[in-house]
ROVO-42458 format. One record per residue (C-alpha): residue number from 1; residue in one letter; chain; x, y, z. Coordinates in nm, 4 decimals, decimal comma. Layout:
# ROVO-42458
NUM A A X Y Z
...
# end
This chain:
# ROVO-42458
1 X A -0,2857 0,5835 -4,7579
2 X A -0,2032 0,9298 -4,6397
3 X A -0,4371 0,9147 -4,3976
4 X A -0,3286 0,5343 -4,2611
5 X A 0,0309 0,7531 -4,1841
6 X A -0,1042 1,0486 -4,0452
7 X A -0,2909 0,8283 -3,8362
8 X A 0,0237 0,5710 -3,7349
9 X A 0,1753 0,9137 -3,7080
10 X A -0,0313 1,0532 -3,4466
11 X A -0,0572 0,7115 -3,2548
12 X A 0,2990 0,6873 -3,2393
13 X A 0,3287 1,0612 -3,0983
14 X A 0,0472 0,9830 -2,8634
15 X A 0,2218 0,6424 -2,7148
16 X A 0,5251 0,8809 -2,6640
17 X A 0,3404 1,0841 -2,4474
18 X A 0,2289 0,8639 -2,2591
19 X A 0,5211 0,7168 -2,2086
20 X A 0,7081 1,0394 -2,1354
21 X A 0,4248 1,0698 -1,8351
22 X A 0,5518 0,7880 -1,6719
23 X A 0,8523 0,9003 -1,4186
24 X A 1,1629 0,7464 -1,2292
25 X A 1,0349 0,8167 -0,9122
26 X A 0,7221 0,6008 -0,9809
27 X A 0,9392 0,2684 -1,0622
28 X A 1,1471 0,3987 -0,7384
29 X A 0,7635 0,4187 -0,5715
30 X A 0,7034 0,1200 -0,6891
31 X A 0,9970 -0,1053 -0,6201
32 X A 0,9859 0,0857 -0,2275
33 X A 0,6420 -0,0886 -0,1879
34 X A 0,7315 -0,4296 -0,3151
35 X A 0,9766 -0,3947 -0,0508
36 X A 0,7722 -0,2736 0,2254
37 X A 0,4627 -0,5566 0,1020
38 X A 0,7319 -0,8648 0,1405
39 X A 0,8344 -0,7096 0,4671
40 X A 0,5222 -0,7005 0,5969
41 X A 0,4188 -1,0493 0,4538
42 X A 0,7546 -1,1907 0,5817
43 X A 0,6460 -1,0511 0,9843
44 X A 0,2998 -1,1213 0,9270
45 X A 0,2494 -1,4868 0,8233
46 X A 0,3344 -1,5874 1,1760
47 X A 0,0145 -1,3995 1,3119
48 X A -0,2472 -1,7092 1,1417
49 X A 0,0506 -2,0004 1,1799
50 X A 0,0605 -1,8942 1,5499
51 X A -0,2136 -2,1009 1,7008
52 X A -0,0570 -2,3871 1,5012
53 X A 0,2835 -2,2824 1,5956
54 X A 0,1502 -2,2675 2,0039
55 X A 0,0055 -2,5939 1,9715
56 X A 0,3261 -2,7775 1,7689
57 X A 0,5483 -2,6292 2,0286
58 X A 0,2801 -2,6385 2,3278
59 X A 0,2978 -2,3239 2,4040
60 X A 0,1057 -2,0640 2,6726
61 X A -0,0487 -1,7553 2,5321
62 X A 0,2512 -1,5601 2,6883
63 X A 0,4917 -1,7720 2,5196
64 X A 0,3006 -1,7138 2,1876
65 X A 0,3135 -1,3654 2,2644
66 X A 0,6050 -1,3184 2,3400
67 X A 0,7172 -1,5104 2,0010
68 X A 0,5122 -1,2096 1,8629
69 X A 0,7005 -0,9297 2,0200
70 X A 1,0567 -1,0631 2,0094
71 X A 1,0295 -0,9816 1,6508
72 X A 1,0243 -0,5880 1,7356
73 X A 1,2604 -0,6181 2,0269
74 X A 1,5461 -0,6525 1,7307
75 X A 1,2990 -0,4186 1,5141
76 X A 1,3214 -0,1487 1,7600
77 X A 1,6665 -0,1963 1,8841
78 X A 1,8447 -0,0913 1,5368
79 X A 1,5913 0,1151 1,3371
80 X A 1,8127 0,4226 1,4355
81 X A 2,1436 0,2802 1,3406
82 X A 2,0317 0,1232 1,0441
83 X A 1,8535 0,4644 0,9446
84 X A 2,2074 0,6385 0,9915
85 X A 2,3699 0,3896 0,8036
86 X A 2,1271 0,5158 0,5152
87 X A 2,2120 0,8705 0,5798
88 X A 2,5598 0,7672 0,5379
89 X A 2,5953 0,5034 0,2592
90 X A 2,3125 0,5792 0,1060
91 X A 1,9468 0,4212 0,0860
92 X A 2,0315 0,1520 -0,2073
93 X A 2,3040 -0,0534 -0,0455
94 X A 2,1290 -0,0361 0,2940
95 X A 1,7836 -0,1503 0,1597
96 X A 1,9275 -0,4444 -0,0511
97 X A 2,1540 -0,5942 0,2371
98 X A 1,8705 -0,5791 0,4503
99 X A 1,5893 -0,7375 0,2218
100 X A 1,8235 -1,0230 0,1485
101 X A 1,9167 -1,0726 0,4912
102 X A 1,5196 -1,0852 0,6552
103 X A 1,4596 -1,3044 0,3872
104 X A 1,7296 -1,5706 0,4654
105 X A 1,5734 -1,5324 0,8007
106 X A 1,2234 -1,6036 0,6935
107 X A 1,2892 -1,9556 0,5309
108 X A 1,4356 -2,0756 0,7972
109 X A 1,1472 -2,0196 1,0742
110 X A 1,0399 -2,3008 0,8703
111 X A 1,2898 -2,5111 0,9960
112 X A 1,2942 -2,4707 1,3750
113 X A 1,1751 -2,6862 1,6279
114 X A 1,2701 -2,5179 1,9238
115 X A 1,1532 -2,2403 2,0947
116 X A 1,4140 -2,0498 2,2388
117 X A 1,5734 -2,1091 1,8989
118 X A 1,2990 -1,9813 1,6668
119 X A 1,2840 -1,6615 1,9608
120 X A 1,6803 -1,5981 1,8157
121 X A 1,5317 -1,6149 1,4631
122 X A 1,2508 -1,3956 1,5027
123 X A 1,4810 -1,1838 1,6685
124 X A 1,7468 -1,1713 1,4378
125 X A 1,4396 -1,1280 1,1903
126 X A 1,3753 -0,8397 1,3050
127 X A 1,7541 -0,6496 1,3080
128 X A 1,7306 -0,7219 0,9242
129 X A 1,3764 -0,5468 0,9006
130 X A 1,4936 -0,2909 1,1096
131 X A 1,7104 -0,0931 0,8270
132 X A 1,3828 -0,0668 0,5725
133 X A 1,1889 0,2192 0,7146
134 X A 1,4705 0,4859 0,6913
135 X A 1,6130 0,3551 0,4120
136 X A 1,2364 0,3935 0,2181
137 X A 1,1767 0,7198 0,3232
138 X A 1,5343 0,8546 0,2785
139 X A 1,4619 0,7052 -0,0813
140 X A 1,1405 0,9296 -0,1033
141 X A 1,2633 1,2070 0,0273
142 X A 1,5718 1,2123 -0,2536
143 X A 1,3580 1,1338 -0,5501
144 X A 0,9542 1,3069 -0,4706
145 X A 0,8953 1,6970 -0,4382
146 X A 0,7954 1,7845 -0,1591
147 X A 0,4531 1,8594 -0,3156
148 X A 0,4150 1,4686 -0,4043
149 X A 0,5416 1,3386 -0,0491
150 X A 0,2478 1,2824 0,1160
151 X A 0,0519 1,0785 -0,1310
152 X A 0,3908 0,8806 -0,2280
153 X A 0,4069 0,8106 0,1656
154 X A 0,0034 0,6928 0,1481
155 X A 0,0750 0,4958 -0,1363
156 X A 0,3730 0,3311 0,0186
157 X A 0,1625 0,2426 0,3375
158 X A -0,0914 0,0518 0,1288
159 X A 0,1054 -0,2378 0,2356
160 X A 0,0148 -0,1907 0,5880
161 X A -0,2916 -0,2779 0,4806
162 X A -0,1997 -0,5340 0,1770
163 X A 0,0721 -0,6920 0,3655
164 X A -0,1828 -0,8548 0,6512
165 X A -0,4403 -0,9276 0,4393
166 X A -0,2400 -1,1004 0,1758
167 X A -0,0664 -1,2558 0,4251
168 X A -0,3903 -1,3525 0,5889
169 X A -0,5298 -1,5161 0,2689
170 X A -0,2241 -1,7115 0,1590
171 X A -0,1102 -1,8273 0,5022
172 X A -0,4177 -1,9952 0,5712
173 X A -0,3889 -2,1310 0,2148
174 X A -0,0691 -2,2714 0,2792
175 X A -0,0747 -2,3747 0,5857
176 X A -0,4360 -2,5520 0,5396
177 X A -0,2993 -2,7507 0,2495
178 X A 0,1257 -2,7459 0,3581
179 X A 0,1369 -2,7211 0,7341
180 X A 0,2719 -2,3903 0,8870
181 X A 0,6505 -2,4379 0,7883
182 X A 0,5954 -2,4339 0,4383
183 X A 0,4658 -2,0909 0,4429
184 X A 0,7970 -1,9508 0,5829
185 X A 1,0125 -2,1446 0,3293
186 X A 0,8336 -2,0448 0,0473
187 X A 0,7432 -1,6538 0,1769
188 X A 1,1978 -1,5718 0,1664
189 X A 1,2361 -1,6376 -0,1723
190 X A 1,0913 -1,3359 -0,3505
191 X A 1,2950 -1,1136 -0,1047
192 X A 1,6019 -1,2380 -0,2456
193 X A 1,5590 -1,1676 -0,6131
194 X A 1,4057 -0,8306 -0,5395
195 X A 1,7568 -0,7247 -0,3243
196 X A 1,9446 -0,8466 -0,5722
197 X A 1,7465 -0,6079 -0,8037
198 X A 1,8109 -0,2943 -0,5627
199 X A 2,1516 -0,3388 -0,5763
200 X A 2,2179 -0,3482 -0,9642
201 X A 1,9621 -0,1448 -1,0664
202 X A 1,8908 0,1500 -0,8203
203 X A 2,1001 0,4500 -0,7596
204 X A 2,1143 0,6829 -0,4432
205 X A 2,1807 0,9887 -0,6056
206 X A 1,8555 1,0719 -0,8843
207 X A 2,1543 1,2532 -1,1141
208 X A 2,3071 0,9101 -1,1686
209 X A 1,9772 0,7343 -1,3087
210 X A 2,0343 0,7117 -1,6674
211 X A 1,6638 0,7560 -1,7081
212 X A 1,5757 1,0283 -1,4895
213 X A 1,4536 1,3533 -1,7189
214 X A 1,5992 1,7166 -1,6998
215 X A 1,2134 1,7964 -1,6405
216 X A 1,2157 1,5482 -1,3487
217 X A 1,5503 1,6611 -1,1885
218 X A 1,3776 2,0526 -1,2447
219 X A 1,1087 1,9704 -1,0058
220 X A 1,3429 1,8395 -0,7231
221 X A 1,5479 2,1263 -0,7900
222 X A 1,2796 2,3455 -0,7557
223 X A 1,2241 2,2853 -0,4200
224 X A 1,5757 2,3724 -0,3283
225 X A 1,5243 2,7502 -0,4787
226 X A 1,1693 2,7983 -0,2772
227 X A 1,3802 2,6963 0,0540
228 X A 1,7140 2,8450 0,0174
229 X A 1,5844 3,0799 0,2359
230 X A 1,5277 2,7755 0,5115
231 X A 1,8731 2,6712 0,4042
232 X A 2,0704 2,9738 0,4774
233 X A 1,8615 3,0064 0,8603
234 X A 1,9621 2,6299 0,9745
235 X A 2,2302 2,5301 0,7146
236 X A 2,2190 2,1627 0,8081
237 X A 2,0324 2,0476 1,0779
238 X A 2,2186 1,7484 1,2524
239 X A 2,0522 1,4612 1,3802
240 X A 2,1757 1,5935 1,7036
241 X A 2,0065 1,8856 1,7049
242 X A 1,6940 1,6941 1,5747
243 X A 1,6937 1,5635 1,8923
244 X A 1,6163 1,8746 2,0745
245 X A 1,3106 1,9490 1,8732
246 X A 0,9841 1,8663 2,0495
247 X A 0,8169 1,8047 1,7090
248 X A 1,0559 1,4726 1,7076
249 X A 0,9484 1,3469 2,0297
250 X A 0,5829 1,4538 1,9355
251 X A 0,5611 1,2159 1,6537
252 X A 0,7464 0,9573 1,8425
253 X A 0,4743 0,9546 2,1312
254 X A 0,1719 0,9417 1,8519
255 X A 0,3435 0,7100 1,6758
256 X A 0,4111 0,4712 2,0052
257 X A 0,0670 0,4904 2,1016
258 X A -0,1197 0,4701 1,7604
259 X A 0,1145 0,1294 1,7067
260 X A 0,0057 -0,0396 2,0523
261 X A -0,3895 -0,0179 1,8890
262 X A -0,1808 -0,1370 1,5412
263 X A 0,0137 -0,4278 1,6463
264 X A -0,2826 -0,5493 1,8926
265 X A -0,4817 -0,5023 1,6481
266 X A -0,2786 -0,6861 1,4153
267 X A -0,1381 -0,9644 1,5989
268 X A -0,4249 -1,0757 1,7888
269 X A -0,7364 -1,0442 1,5351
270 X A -0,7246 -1,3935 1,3635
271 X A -0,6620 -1,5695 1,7234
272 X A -0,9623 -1,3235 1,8683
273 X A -1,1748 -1,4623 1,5659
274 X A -1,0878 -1,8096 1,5773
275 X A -1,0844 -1,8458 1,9561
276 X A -1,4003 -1,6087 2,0424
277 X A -1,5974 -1,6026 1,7442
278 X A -1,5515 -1,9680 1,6334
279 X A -1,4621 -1,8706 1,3140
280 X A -1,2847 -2,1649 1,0588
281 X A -0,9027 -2,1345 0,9797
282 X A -1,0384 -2,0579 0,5718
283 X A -1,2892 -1,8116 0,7116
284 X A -1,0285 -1,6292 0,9615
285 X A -0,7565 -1,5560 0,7130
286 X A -1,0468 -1,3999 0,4762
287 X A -1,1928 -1,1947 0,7391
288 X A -0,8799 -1,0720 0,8202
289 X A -0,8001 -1,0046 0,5760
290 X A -1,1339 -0,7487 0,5335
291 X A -0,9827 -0,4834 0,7507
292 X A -0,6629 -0,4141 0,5757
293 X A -0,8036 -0,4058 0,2289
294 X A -1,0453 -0,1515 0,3233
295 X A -0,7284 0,0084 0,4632
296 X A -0,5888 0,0167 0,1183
297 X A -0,8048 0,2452 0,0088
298 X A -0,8258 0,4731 0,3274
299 X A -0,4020 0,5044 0,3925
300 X A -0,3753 0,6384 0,0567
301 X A -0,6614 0,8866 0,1165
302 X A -0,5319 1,0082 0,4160
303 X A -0,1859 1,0921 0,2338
304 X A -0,3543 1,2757 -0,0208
305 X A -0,5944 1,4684 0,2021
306 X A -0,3140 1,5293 0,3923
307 X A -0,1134 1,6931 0,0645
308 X A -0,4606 1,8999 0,0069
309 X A -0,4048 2,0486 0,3598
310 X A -0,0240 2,1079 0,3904
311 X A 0,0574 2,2710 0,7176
312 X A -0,2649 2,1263 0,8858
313 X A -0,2133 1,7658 0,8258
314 X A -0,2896 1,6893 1,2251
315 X A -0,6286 1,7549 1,1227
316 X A -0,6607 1,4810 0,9021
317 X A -0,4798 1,2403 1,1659
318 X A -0,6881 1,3185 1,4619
319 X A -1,0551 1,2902 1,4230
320 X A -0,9761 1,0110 1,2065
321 X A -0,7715 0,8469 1,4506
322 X A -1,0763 0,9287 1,7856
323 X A -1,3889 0,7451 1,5360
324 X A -1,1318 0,4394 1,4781
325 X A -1,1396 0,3871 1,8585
326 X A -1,5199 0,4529 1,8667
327 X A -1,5494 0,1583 1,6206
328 X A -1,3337 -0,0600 1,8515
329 X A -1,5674 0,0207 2,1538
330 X A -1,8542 -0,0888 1,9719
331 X A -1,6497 -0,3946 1,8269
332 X A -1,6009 -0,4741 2,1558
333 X A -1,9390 -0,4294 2,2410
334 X A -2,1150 -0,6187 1,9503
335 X A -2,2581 -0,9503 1,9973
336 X A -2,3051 -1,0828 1,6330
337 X A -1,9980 -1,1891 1,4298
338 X A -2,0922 -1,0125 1,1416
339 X A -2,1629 -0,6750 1,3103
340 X A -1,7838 -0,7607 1,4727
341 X A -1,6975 -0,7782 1,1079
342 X A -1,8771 -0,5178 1,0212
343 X A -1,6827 -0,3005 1,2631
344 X A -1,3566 -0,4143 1,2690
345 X A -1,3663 -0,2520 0,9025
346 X A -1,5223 0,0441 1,0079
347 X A -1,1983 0,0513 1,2470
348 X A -0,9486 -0,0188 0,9805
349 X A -1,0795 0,2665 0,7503
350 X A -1,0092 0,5339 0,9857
351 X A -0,7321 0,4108 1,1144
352 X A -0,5338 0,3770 0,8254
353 X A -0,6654 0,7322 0,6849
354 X A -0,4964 0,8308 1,0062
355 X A -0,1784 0,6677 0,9279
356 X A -0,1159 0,7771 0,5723
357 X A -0,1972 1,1262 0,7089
358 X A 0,0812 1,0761 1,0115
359 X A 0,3753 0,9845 0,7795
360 X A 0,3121 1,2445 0,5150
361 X A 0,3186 1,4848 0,8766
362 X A 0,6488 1,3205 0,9545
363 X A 0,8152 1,3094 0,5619
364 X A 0,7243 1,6902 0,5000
365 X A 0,8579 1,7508 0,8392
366 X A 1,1956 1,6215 0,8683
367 X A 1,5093 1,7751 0,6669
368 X A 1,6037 1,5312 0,3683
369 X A 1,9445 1,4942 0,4548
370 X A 1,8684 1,3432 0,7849
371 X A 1,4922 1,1605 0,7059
372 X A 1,6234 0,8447 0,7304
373 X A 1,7215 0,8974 1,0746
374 X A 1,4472 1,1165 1,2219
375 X A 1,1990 0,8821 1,0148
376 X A 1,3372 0,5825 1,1458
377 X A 1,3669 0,7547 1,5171
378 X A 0,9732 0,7791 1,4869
379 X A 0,9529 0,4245 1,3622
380 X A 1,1677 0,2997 1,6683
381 X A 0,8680 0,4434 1,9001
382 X A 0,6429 0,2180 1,7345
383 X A 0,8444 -0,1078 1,6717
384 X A 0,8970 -0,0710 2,1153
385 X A 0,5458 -0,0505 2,1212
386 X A 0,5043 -0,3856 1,8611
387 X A 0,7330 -0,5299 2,1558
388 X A 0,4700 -0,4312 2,3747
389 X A 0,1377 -0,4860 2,2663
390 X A 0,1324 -0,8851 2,1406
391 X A 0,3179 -0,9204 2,4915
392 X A 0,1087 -0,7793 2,7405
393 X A -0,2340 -0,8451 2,5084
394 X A -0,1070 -1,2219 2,5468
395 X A -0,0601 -1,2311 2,9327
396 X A -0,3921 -0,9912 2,9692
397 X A -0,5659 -1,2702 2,7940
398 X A -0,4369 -1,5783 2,9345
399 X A -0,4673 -1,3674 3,3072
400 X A -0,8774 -1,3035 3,2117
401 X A -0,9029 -1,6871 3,1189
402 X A -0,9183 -1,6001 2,7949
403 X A -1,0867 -1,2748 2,7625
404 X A -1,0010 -1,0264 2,5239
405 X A -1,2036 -0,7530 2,6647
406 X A -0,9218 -0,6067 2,8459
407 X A -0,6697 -0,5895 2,5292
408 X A -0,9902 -0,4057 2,3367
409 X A -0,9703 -0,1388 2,6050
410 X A -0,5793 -0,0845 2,6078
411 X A -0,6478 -0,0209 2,2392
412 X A -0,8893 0,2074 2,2602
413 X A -0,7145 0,3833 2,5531
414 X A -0,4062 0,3929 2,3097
415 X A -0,5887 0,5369 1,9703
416 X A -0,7211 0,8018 2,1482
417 X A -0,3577 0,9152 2,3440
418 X A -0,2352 0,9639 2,0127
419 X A -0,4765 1,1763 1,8894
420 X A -0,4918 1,4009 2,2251
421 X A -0,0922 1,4448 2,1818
422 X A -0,1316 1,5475 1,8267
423 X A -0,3311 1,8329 1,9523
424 X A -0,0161 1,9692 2,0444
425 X A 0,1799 1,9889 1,7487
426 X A 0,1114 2,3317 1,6087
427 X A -0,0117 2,3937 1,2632
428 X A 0,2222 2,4635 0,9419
429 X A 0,4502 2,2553 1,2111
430 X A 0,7111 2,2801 0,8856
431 X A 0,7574 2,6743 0,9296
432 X A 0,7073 2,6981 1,3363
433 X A 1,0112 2,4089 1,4074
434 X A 1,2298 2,5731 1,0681
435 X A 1,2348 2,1931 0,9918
436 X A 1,1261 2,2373 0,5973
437 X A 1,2250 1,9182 0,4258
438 X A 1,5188 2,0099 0,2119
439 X A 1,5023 1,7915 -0,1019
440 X A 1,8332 1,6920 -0,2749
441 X A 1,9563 1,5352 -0,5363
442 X A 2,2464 1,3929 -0,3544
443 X A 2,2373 1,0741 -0,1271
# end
């Protein structure tokens, strides 16, 4: 009998542990990417429904692409104010507005039936969208060490990956069994409950969690003593004196030029397999799908490597980011669908490792107190090149007759851009630019 209670005794002490293991800034993590993944299914659906879409509406392949980019025109055009709104009111009340208001936004692309009206949808769309990326690293950089940031950056950008190929899967799904506007109607709803969650249950300042640990609030604090140093040299660094800093404008131009090979990438795969390669509406959205959850793996990699080489993290990001366009050439160059297949993967791998290494770069990089700015300042590079890239791809291929060989090329060109002007950034870019991320543990 003594034994049975030792043994209850010990379980209990052990479930405690394990238990105690388990930290706020993982169900902060955790919520951020449930956010980002219904953000990127919310923009991504549209991607398979578009060849339906083009044909329901007749539309040209400009027009489709242009329904593609409009998206990122509203993306692009207020991911700097709505990252210093973060800054200001802090990450929780920006991030729940927003979420609730793409979502709203989402059902009703269902309902259109006119094309310069679902253009103002997409577009308004995209304004809501717009506040998330400063907002989710501004949360990260208030609640992770900086020790942690890079892998809590990779693990966030899984849904880079996730987000297109779930969206891949379940569009075609849906749409094969629904028609394309039940997809939208049905893909807003989850958005709504999880704002409504953000706003009752999260809190901008860690102190103010009722569940956050003394031990947990010691490692944030922690970082504060090993940069006072930092502090007391550039005592808060505004965001208009971020804007003098090359480093900025260096991750702005990567980040522009590795998102014209993204989007394209993105936007234009299931049409390239469909159209091209012949490929079923079933067997499209699961070979889409293929890339990004290969991706899933790599993007967390690369945020991790990139933690393992602190200082150095270009050196994850650019030989990664050169074999991705290598595997694009000989994409382009392949014959056989299933060595395209084959490749496209190949392609996704490194370019996500890339990624997750790039944002860790740009989290580690930026002062806390103005991340969701700066982050989002980055971010606006790329949503101008989303504009871009499903734009121009679209009027390249309907120009060729409906070749693709020419968008393949512009995203190889692209890829490899970014890696040549990441050769610039010096390494331990944190020290060089006296840019240290300063952690808080206010909002």
């Amino acid at each position: 009998m003594k034994s049975f209670r030792r043994f209850c005794l010990m379980n209990k002490q052990l479930q405690m542990k394990k238990k105690s293991k388990w930290k706020v800034r993982y169900t902060v993590l955790f919520v951020l990417w449930l956010c980002w993944l219904f953000s990127f299914l919310d923009r991504m659906v549209i991607t398979i429904a578009l060849p339906y879409i083009g044909e329901d509406l007749n539309l040209t392949a400009t027009a489709q692409g242009l329904l593609l980019s409009i998206f990122f025109a509203g993306y692009a055009l207020f991911q700097i104010p709505g990252g210093m709104l973060s800054d200001k009111f802090g990450f929780r009340r920006v991030m729940s507005i927003a979420i609730v208001w793409w979502s709203i936004f989402t059902s009703l692309t269902g309902f259109i039936f006119s094309y310069p009206l679902m253009l103002l949808i997409r577009f308004v769309f995209g304004l809501g969208e717009a506040c998330l990326p400063g907002a989710a690293y501004k949360g990260i950089a208030n609640y992770f060490p900086s020790k942690q940031r890079g892998t809590a950056t990779g693990i966030q950008s899984t849904v880079n990956t996730l987000g297109p190929a779930i969206a891949a899967i379940a569009a075609a799904a849906i749409i094969g069994a629904f028609g394309w506007r039940t997809v939208f109607i049905v893909m807003g709803i989850p958005g709504i409950i999880l704002g409504l969650y953000i706003w009752f249950k999260f809190k901008d300042n860690p102190k103010d969690h009722p569940k956050m640990t003394k031990e947990e609030l010691a490692e944030l604090e922690e970082d504060i003593e090993n940069e006072k140093s930092n502090e007391e040299k550039n005592s808060g660094v505004s965001f208009k004196e971020l804007f003098r800093k090359p480093i900025l404008w260096q991750m702005a131009f990567i980040w522009f030029f590795f998102d014209i090979t993204f989007w394209g990438f993105t936007s234009w795969l299931p049409s390239y397999l469909i159209n091209v390669r012949g490929l079923s509406l079933m067997d499209t959205g699961i070979f889409s799908a293929l890339p990004y959850l290969v991706g899933t793996v790599s993007i967390v990699l690369g945020g991790y490597l990139s933690d393992k080489v602190k200082g150095k993290r270009k050196w994850v990001f650019i030989p990664n980011a050169v074999i991705s366009g290598l595997a694009l050439l000989l994409m382009l160059q392949s014959t056989s669908t299933a060595v395209v297949i084959t490749y496209q993967c190949v392609a996704a791998f490194f370019m996500f490792l890339a990624q997750g290494a790039f944002w860790g770069l740009v989290v580690d990089t930026l002062p806390a107190k103005i991340m969701a700015a700066g982050s989002s300042t980055v971010n606006c590079f790329g949503s101008i090149a989303g504009f871009i890239a499903p734009l121009l791809m679209g009027y390249m291929i309907e120009s060729s007759g409906g070749s693709y060989n020419s968008t393949f090329i512009l995203m190889i060109a692209a890829i490899i851009v970014a890696a040549i002007i990441a050769l610039t950034i010096g390494n331990n870019t944190e020290k060089e630019n006296s840019l240290n991320s300063k952690t808080i543990v206010e909002a």
